[in-house]
KOLTOR-592447 format. One line per field, with one value per residue (C-alpha): residue number from 1; residue in one letter; x, y, z. Coordinates in nm, 2 decimals, decimal comma, always signed. Layout:
BEGIN
nr = (NUM / ...)
rest = (a / ...)
east = (X / ...)
north = (Y / ...)
up = (Z / ...)
This chain:
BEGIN
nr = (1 / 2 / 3 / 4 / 5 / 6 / 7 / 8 / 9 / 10 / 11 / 12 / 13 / 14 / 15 / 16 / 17 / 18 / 19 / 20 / 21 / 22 / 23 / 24 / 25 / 26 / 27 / 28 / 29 / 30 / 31 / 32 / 33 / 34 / 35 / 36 / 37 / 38 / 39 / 40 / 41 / 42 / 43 / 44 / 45 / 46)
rest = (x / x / x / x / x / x / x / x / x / x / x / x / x / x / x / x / x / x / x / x / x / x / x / x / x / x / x / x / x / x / x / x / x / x / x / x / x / x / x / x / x / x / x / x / x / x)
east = (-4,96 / -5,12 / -4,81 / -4,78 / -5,10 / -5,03 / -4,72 / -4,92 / -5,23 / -4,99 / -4,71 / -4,99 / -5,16 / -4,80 / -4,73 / -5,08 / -5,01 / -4,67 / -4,84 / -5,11 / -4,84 / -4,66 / -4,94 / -5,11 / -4,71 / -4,79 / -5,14 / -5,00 / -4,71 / -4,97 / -5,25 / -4,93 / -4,80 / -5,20 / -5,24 / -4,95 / -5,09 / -4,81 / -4,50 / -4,31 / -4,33 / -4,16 / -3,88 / -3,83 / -3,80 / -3,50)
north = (-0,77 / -0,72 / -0,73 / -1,08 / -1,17 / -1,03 / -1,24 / -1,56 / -1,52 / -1,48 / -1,78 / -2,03 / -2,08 / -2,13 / -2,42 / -2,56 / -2,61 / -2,76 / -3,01 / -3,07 / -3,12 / -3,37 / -3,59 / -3,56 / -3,72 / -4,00 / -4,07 / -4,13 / -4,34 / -4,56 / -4,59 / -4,67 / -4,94 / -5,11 / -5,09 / -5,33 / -5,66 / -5,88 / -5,85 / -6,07 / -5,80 / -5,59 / -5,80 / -5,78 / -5,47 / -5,40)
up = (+4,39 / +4,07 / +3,88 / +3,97 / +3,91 / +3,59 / +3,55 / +3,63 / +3,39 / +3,09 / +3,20 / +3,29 / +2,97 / +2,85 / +3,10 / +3,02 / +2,63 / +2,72 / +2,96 / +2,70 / +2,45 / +2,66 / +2,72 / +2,36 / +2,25 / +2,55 / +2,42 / +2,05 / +2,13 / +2,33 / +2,04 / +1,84 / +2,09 / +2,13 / +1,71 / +1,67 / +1,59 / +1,75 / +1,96 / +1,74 / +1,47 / +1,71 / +1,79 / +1,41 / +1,32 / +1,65)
């Protein structure tokens, strides 16, 4: 039992950064979506 608790406490932190990581990307693409001043501009640049 305590070797899996072992296993846990040292994967977990792992799967938290990659979470945190994830949704940090997710927060940026989103301020960079909201600081675009039209949609037309978009439409130009595709």
């Amino acid at each position: 039992m305590e070797e899996l608790k072992k296993d846990v406490q040292t994967v977990n932190p792992l799967l938290v950064a990659q979470h945190h990581k994830t949704f940090l990307e997710n927060v940026q693409d989103l301020g960079i979506l909201k600081k675009r001043p039209l949609p037309s501009s978009m439409e130009e640049k595709s």
